[in-house]
C-alpha positions in Angstrom: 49.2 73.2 111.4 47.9 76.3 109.5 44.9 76.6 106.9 45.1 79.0 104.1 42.9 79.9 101.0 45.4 80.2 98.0 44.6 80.9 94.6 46.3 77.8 93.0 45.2 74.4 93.2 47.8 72.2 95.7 48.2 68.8 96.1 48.6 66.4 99.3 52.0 66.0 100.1 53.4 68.6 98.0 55.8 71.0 99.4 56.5 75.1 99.3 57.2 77.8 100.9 54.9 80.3 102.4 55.7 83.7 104.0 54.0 85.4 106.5 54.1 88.9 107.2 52.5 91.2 110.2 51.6 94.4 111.0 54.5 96.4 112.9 57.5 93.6 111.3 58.9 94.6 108.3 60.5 91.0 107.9 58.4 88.5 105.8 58.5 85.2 107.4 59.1 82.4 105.1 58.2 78.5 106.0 58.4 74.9 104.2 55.6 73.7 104.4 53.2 69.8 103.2 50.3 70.3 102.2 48.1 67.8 104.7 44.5 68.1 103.2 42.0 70.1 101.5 38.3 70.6 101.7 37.1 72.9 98.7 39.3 75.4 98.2 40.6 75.3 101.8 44.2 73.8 102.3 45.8 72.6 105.5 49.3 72.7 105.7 52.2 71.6 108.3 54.9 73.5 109.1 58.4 71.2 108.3 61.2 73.3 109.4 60.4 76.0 111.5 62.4 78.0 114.2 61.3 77.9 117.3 61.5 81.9 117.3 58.9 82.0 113.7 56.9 79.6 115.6 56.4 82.0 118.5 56.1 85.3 116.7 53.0 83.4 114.3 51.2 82.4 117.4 51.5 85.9 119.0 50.1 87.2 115.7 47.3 84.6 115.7 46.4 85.2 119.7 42.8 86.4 119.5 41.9 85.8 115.9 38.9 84.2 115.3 38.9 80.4 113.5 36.7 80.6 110.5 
């Protein structure tokens, strides 16, 4: 699961893409994704088909980020 603040209103359940991209990679990384829930105007969203190499290169970027 991932939580983003978009500037759209989404739905539960509804499906889309979204791309990451990280300093030092010049390759975006682009994901399906539900979204699961929202509180306000923050979304929660599941990953649906993800490699197990994008998987690995978003939690290397995440390692010591602070949860807000």
């Amino acid at each position: 699961m991932c939580a983003a603040l978009p500037n759209i209103e989404l739905h539960p359940r509804q499906k889309l893409f979204v791309g990451f991209r990280f300093e030092g990679h010049a390759e975006l990384i682009k994901v399906r994704v539900m979204v699961r829930h929202h509180e306000g105007d923050r979304y929660g969203f599941q990953f649906l088909d993800i490699t197990p190499d994008q998987r690995n290169q978003i939690r290397m970027a995440c390692q010591g980020l602070q949860i807000i």
